[in-house]
Residue, then its C-alpha position, 0 to 999 in steps of 0.5 A: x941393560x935393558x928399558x927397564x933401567x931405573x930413572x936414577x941410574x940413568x943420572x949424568x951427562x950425555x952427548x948425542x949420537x950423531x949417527x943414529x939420531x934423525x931430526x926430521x920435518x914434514x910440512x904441507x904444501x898447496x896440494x896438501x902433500x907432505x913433505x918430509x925434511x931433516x937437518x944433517x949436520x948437528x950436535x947436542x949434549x943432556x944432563x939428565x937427573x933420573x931422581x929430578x927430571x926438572x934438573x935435566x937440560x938439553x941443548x942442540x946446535x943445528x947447522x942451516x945449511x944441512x937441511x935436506x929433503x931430497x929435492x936440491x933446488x928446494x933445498x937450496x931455496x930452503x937455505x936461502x933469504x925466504x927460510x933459513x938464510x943460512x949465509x946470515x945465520x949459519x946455526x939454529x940453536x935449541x936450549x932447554x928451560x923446563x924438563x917435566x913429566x908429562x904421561x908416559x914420558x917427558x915434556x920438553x920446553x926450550x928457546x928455538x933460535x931460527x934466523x935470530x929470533x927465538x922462540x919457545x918450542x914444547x916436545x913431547x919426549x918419550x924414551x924408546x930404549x936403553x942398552x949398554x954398547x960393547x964397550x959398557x957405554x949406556x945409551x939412551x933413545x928417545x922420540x919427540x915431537x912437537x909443532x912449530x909456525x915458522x911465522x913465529x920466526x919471521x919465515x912467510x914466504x909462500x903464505x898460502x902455498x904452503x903450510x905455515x905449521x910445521x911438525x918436528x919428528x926427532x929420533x934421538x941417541x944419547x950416550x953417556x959421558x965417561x968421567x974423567 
C-alpha cells in the first residue's frame, strides 16, 4: 500500500512500533544551545477511525527513567527530585481527549501526566507513510510535534539556566492489530 490508502481504510486498532518510533526533546540551556533528548522505554496503542477522526484515541505510557540525552550525569539529574523524579513517579502518561483535522493533518489534545500532575498538551500530527510489512500487517507513520512549559507540572529548577519551553519531536510507527 502506499500513502495514498483511503482514510476509511485505515480504520482500527493500532499498537506502537517501539523500535521504529523516537520520542524526542530539544530544550535551551543558558548559552542558548540546544539540547536534544529522547524517552526509550515506552509503549502505545490508537484506534484510529479514518471516516471520524473525532472517534480516534491515542494513549502512551513512557518510562521516566528512560530519558536519555547522551550526557549520563544530566541524564541522572533528569531522572532525579528537580525533574522527572523518577524514583516517585516511574510512569508519564499521555491519553488523548479530542482527534480533529487541523491542515494537512491532525491535531492531537491530551492529558500529559509528569510527576502527577497533568496537563493538557496539543500535537500537530501529520502522517508521513503507509505500507503493508511482509507479513500484510499495515503500518502507519507519522510526525507530531507540540511545545510544552515544564513550569506547568511543577519542573523549576534551573530558572534562568535553562529554557522552561520545551519542544516535543516524535517520530511514530503504528501497526495494526490483526483481529482475533
Amino acid at each position: 500500500m502506499t500513502a495514498t490508502t483511503g482514510a476509511g481504510e485505515l480504520t482500527g486498532d493500532y499498537v506502537l512500533d517501539t523500535t521504529r518510533t523516537r520520542l524526542g526533546f530539544v530544550s535551551r540551556s543558558l548559552l542558548l544551545l540546544k539540547v536534544r533528548g529522547r524517552f526509550e522505554g515506552f509503549e502505545g496503542s490508537a484506534r484510529l477511525d479514518g471516516d471520524d477522526p473525532s472517534r480516534s484515541a491515542v494513549r502512551l505510557t513512557i518510562r521516566a527513567r528512560s530519558i536519555r540525552t547522551d550526557h549520563d550525569k544530566r541524564d541522572e539529574h533528569l531522572r532525579g527530585p528537580d525533574f522527572l523524579d523518577a524514583d516517585r513517579h516511574p510512569l508519564l502518561t499521555f491519553s488523548s481527549t479530542a482527534v480533529e483535522p487541523a491542515g494537512p493533518g491532525f491535531r492531537v489534545t491530551g492529558d500529559l501526566t509528569v510527576r502527577g500532575v497533568t496537563r493538557t498538551v496539543v500535537l500537530d500530527l501529520e502522517r508521513t507513510g503507509t505500507e503493508s510489512d511482509p507479513r500484510g500487517a499495515l503500518r502507519l507513520g507519522f510526525t507530531a510535534r507540540g511545545t510544552l512549559d515544564r513550569r506547568d507540572w511543577g519542573i523549576t529548577w534551573g530558572r534562568g539556566m535553562i529554557a522552561g519551553k520545551v519542544a516535543l519531536e516524535l517520530d511514530v510507527a503504528v501497526v495494526r492489530r490483526r483481529p482475533g
